[in-house]
C-alpha positions in Angstrom: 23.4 -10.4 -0.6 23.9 -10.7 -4.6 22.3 -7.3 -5.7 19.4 -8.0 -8.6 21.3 -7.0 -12.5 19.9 -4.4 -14.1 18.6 -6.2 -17.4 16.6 -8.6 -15.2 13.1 -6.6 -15.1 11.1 -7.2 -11.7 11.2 -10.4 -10.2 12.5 -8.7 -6.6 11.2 -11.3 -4.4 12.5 -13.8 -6.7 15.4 -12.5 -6.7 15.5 -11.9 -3.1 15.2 -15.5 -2.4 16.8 -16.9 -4.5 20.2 -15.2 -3.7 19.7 -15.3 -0.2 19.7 -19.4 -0.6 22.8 -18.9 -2.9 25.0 -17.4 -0.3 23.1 -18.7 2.9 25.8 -19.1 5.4 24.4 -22.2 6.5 26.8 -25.4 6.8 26.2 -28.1 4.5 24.9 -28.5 0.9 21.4 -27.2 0.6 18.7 -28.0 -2.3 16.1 -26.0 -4.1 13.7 -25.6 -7.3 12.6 -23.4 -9.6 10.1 -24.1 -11.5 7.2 -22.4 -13.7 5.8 -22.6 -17.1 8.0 -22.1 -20.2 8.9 -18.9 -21.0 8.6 -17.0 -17.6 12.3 -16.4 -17.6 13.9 -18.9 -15.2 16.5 -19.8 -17.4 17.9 -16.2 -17.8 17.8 -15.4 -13.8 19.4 -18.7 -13.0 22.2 -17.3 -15.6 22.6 -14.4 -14.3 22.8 -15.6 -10.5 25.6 -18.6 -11.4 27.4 -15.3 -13.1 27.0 -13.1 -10.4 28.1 -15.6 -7.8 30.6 -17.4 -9.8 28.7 -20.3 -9.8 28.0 -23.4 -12.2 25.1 -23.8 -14.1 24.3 -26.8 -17.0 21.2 -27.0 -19.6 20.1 -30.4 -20.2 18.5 -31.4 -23.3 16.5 -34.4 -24.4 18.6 -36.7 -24.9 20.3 -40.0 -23.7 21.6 -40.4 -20.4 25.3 -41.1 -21.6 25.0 -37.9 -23.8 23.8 -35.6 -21.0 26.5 -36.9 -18.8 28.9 -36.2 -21.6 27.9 -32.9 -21.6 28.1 -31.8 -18.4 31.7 -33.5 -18.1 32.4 -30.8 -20.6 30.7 -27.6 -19.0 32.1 -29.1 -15.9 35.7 -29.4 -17.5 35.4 -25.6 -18.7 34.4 -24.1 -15.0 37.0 -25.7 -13.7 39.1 -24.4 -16.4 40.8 -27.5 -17.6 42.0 -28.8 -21.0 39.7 -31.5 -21.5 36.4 -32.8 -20.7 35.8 -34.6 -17.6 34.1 -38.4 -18.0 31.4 -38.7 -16.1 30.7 -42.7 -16.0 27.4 -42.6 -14.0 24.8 -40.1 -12.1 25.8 -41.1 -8.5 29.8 -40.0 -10.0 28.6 -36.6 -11.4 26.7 -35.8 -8.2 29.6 -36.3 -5.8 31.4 -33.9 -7.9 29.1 -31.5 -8.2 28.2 -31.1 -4.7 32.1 -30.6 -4.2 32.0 -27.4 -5.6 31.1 -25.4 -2.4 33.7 -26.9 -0.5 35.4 -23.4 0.1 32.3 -21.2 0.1 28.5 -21.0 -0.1 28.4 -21.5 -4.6 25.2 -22.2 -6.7 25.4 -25.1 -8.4 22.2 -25.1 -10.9 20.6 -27.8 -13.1 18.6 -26.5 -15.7 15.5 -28.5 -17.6 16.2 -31.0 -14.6 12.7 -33.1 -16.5 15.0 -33.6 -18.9 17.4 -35.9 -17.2 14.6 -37.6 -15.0 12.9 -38.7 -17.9 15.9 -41.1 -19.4 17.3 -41.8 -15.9 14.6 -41.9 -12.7 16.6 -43.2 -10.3 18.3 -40.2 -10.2 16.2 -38.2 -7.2 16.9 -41.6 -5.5 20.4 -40.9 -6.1 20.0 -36.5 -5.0 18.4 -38.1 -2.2 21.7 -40.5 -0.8 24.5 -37.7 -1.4 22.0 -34.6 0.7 21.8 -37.4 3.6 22.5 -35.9 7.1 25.8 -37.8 6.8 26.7 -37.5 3.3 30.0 -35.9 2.3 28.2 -33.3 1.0 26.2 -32.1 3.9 29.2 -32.2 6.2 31.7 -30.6 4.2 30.4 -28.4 1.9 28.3 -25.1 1.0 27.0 -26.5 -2.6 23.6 -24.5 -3.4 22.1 -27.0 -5.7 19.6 -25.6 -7.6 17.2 -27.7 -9.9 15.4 -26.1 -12.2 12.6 -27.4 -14.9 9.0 -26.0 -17.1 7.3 -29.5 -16.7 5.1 -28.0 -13.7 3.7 -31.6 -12.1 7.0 -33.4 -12.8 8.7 -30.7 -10.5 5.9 -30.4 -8.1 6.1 -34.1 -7.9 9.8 -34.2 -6.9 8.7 -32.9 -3.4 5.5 -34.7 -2.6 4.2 -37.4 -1.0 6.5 -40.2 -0.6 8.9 -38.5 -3.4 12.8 -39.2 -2.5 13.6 -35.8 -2.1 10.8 -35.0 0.2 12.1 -32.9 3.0 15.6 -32.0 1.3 14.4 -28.9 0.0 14.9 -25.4 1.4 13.4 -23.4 -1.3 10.7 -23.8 -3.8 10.6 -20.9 -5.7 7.5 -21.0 -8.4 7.7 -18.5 -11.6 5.1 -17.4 -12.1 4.1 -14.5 -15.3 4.0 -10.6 -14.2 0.8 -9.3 -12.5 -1.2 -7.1 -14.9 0.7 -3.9 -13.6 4.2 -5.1 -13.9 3.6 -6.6 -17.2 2.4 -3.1 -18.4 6.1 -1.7 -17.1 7.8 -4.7 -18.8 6.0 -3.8 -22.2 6.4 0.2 -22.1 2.4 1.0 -21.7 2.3 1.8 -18.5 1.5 5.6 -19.7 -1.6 4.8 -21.2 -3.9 2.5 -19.1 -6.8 1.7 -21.5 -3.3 0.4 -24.0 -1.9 -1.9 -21.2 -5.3 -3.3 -20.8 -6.6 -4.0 -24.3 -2.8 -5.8 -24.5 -3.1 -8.0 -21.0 -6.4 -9.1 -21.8 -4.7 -10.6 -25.2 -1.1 -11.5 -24.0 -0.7 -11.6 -20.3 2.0 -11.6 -18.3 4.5 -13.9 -19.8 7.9 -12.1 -20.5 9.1 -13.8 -23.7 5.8 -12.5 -25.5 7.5 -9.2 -25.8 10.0 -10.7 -28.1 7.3 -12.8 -29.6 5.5 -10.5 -31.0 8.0 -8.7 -32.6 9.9 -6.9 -29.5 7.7 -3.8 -29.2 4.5 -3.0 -28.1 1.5 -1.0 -30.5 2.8 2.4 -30.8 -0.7 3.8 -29.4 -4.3 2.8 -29.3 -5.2 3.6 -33.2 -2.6 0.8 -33.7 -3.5 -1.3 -32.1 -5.4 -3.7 -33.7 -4.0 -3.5 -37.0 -0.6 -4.9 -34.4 -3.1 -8.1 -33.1 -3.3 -8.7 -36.7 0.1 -8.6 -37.5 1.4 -9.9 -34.3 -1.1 -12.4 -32.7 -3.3 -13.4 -35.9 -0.2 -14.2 -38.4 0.1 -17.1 -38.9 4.1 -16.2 -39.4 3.9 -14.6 -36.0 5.6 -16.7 -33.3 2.0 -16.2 -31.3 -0.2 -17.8 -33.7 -0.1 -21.0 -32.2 1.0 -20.5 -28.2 -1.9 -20.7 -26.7 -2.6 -24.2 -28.1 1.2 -25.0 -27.8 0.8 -24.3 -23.7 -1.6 -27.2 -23.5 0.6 -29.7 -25.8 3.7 -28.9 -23.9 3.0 -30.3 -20.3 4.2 -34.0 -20.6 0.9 -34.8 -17.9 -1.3 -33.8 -20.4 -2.2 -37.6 -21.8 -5.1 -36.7 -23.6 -4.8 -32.8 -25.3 -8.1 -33.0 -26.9 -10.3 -33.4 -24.3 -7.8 -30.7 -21.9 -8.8 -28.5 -24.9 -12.2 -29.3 -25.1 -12.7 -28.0 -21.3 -11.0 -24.9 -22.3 -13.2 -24.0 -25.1 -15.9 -24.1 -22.8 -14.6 -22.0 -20.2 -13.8 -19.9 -22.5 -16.5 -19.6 -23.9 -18.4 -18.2 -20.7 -19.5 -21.9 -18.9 -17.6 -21.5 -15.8 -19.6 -24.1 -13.4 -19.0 -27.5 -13.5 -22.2 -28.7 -14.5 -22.3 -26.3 -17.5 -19.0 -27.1 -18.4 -19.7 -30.7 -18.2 -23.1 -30.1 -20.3 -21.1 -29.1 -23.1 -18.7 -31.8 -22.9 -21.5 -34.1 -23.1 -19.6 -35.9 -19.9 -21.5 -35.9 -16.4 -19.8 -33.9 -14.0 -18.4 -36.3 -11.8 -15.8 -37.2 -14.9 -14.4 -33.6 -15.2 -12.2 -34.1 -12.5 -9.0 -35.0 -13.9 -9.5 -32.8 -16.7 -10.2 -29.6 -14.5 -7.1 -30.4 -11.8 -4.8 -31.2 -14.7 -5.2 -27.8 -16.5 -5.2 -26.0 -12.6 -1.9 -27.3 -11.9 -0.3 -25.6 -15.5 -1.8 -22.6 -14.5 -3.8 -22.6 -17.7 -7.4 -21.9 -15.6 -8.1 -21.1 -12.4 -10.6 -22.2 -9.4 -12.5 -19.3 -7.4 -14.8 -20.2 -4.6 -18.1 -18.5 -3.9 -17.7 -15.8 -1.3 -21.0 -16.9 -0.1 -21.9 -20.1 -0.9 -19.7 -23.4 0.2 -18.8 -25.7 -1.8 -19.4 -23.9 -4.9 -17.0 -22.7 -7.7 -16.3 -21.2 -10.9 -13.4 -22.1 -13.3 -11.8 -19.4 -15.9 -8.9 -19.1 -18.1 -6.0 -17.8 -16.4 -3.3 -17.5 -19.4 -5.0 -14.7 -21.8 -3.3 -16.2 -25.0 -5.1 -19.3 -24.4 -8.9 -17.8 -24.4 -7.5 -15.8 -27.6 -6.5 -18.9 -28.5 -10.0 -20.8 -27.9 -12.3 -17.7 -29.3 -10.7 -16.2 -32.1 -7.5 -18.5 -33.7 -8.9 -21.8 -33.4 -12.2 -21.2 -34.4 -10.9 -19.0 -37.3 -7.8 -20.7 -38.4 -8.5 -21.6 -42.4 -9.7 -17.7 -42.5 -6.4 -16.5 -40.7 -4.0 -18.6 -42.8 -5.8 -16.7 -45.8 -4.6 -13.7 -44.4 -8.2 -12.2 -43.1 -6.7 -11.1 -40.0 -8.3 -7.4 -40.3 -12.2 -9.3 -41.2 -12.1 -11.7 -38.7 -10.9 -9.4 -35.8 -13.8 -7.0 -37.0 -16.1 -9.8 -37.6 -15.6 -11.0 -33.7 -15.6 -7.0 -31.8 -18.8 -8.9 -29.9 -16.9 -11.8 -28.4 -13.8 -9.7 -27.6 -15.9 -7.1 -26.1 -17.8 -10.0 -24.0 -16.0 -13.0 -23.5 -12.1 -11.1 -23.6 -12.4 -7.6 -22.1 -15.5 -7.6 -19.5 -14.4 -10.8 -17.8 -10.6 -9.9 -18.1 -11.7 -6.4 -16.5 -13.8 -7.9 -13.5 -10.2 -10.3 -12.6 -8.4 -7.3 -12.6 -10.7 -5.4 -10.5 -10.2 -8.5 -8.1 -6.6 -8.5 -8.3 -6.8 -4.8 -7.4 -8.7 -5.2 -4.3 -6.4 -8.2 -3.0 -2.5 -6.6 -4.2 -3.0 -3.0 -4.4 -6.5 -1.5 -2.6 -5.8 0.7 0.7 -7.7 -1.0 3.7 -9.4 2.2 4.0 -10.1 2.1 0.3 -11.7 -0.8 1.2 -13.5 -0.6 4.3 -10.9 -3.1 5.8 -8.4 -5.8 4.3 -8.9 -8.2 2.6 -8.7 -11.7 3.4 -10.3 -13.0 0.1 -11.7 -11.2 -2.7 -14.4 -13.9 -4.5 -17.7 -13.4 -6.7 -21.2 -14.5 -6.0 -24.6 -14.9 -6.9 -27.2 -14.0 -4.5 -30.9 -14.8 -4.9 -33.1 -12.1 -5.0 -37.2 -12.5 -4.3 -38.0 -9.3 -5.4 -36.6 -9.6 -9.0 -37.3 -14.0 -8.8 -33.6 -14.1 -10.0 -30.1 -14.5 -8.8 -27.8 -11.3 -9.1 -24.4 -12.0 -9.8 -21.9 -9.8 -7.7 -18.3 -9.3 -9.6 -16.7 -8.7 -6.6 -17.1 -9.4 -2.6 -14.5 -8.1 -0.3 -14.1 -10.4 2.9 -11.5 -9.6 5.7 -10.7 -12.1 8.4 -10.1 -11.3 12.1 -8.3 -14.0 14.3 -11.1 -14.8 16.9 -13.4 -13.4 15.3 -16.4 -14.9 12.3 -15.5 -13.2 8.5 -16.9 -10.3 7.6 -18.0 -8.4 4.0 -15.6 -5.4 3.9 -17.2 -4.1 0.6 -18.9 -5.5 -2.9 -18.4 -4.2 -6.4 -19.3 -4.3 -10.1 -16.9 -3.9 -12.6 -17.4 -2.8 -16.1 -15.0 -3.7 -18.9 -17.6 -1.6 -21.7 -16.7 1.2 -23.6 -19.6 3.3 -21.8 -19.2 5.1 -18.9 -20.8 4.2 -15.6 -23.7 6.1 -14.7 -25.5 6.5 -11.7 -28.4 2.9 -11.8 -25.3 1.2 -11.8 -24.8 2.3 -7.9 -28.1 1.8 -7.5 -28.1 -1.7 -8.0 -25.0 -2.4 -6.1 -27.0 -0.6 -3.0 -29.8 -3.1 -3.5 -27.3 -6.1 -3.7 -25.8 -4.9 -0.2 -29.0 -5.2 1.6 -29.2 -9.0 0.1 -26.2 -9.5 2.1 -26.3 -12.5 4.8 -26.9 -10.2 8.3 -24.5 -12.4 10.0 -21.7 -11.6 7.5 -22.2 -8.1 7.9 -20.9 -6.2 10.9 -20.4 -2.7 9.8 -21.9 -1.4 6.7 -20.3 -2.6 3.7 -18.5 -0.4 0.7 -19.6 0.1 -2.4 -17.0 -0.2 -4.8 -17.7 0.9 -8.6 -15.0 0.2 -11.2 -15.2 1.5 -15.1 -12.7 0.7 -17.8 -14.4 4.0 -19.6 -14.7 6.4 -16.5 -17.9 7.5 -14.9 -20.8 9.9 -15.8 -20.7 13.5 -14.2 -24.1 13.0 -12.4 -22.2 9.6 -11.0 -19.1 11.5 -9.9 -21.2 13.9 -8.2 -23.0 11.6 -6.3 -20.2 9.4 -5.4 -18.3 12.6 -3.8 -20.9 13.2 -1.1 -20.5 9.7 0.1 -18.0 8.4 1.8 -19.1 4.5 1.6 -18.2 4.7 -2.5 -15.4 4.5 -3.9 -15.1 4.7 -7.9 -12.4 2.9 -10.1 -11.4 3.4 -13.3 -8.2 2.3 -15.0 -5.7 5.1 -14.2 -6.7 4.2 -10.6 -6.4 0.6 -11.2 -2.9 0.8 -12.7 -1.6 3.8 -10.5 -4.0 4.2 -7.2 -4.8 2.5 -4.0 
């Protein structure tokens, strides 16, 4: 196995399978992807594998198809180590080549920005597909790892499905995706202080190359912080001023920006059903479709079913920088380019406070519950961690429930392992808070409930002594807050 370099931060399982593929001792030549938004960092781990296992790797660009064969006659020429460039005078020539290169041992042989090439010449998975045939030369005689690797999320997705000419040739499909909140809080050096790493994730996310976007350091501390989103995020000189409406403008599926950015503003701005979203585009629901799967499959929102209800689902933004984007930049730009950073992030503490950091909060609480929670913390693992809204006849309205823990059995119906409420405020949790949550489990469906469900609090400011107090005679609560959420089970 090809140990991991040191400069490349996390990614283990990435790494893991991606150099297990490279040196697999299996006979013949072998394909795979990579593919993820731009930005993740799949160029720079497909470097450093070709380096570490003396492999070949070549950048398209947009450009013609005579020029990108040019141009990897001469990367070709130089890892061979001859004097001049070889002449590549079609696809179906380069290929053969290529997939020579693991004649003598198991070598990754990557393509990067493979879109690129597909774009000016679209045969050429129909060609990938004839030199990987059972009987090819290449499948008999060599250990080539070819490795395709491209941003353009539904071209690559495409290249495997349906009745796609490489479907079936693939070993490996290794999606990109950014760091998870806690990982992303390592990569920028905040780890130390929670409440820090939060306030940044809710704005930035997960995506690596942010770091360097934003000026290659984090805010020093907490009192700096948001004179740094002005600086960093709000400048219009700042490489971040415009990402989150560059992500959307990007995708080469996305036919019709305005409307994909339409739906996003309304998500964003709290309409997470269908219908609501749909009332605000002035469109009938049935017509959001194409609009809703289109932005799903760039990772730009995501769909999360009811944990109670069938059939039922609620859309929000997964990529931070684009609800920053949608709240504060677009809707503030002339003000911004004036330099008004400081008023308008002042003017705006509401929305931040409501629309950025208590929905960010209750996601992370949910990611918590499903990556890091102890089964015992729990009351059992979880299968799926969802929210809900349960009607309620004694208050004659639904109660919306942040998060429902359900663990499935083999054999055996689901069951509700534990709720919870999650509060992104700046207040501690105090004890009605727990009340409520007992009220909400006994409006729990009987048949869903086999043992008595926990009650899980989480608080991005702490909890109130008489809270604390309470919650340490019981052993069916369990209490959150964000050191535990970035450092406990």
């Amino acid at each position: 196995m090809i140990p991991k370099p040191t400069r490349l931060f996390g990614r283990d399982a990435e790494w893991h399978d991606l150099a297990e593929f490279a040196v697999s001792p299996v006979p013949g030549a072998t394909l795979g992807l990579v593919y993820g938004r731009r930005r993740q960092g799949k160029t720079i781990m497909l470097e450093l594998l070709a380096r570490e296992a003396r492999g070949f790797l070549f950048a398209a660009t947009q450009q013609s198809e005579a020029q990108n064969l040019a141009d990897l006659g001469a990367a070709y020429a130089q890892f061979r180590g001859l004097r001049q460039p070889v002449v590549f005078s079609d696809w179906r020539t380069a290929l053969d080549e290529l997939l020579r290169i693991g004649e003598e041992a198991a070598l990754p042989v990557v393509i990067d920005e493979f879109p690129y090439l597909t774009a000016v010449s679209p045969a050429l998975p129909s060609y990938l597909q004839q030199a990987l045939s059972p009987t090819a030369f290449a499948k008999e005689h060599t250990r080539t790892r070819l490795i395709l690797c491209g941003s353009a999320l539904t071209v690559m997705a495409q290249l495997l499905g349906g009745g796609a000419p490489l479907r079936g040739r693939a070993s490996l499909e290794l999606v990109l995706r950014p760091f998870d909140y806690r990982q992303a809080a390592g990569f920028w050096g905040v780890g130390h202080d929670p409440e820090l790493a939060f306030r940044l994730n809710a704005l930035v996310g997960g995506t690596p190359a942010y770091l360097e976007m934003a000026g290659g350091a984090p805010p020093a501390d907490r009192e700096v912080f948001d004179e740094w989103v002005g600086r960093r995020l709000l400048n219009p000189s700042s490489a971040m001023f415009r990402e989150g409406g560059l992500l959307l403008r990007e995708e080469p599926s996305i036919s019709d920006p305005t409307s994909y950015a339409a739906t996003l503003s309304a998500i964003a701005a709290g309409h997470h059903r269908r219908t609501e979203i749909a009332s605000v585009l002035g469109r009938p629901a049935s017509a959001l479709g194409h609009l809703l799967t289109g932005l799903q499959d760039i990772g730009l929102i995501a769909q999360t079913e009811d944990a109670l209800r069938d059939r039922r689902s609620v859309y929000h933004i997964a990529e931070p920088v684009v609800r920053l984007h949608q709240l504060i930049i677009a809707r503030n730009e002339p003000e911004l380019v004036a330099g008004r950073a400081a008023r308008v992030w002042a003017d705006h503490a509401d929305t931040v406070a409501g629309k950025i950091h208590g929905p960010h909060f209750e996601d992370l609480a949910r990611q918590w519950c499903f990556h890091h929670a102890d089964p015992e913390t729990l009351g059992g693992r979880a299968g799926s961690v969802r929210p809900t809204e349960m009607p309620c006849r004694e208050h004659k309205h639904g109660h919306e429930v942040d998060v429902v823990v359900t663990e499935s059995a083999p054999h055996a119906p689901d069951r509700i392992a534990a709720i919870g409420e999650a509060k992104g405020t700046t207040s501690p949790v105090d004890l009605p808070q727990l009340e409520r949550l007992e009220h909400l489990r006994g409006l729990l469906p009987a048949h869903r409930v086999q043992t008595t469900p926990k009650l899980l609090l989480f608080a991005r400011s702490g909890f109130t002594p008489r809270l604390l107090k309470a919650a340490e005679k019981r052993s069916d609560v369990e209490l959150v807050d964000l050191d535990r959420l970035y450092h406990g089970e």
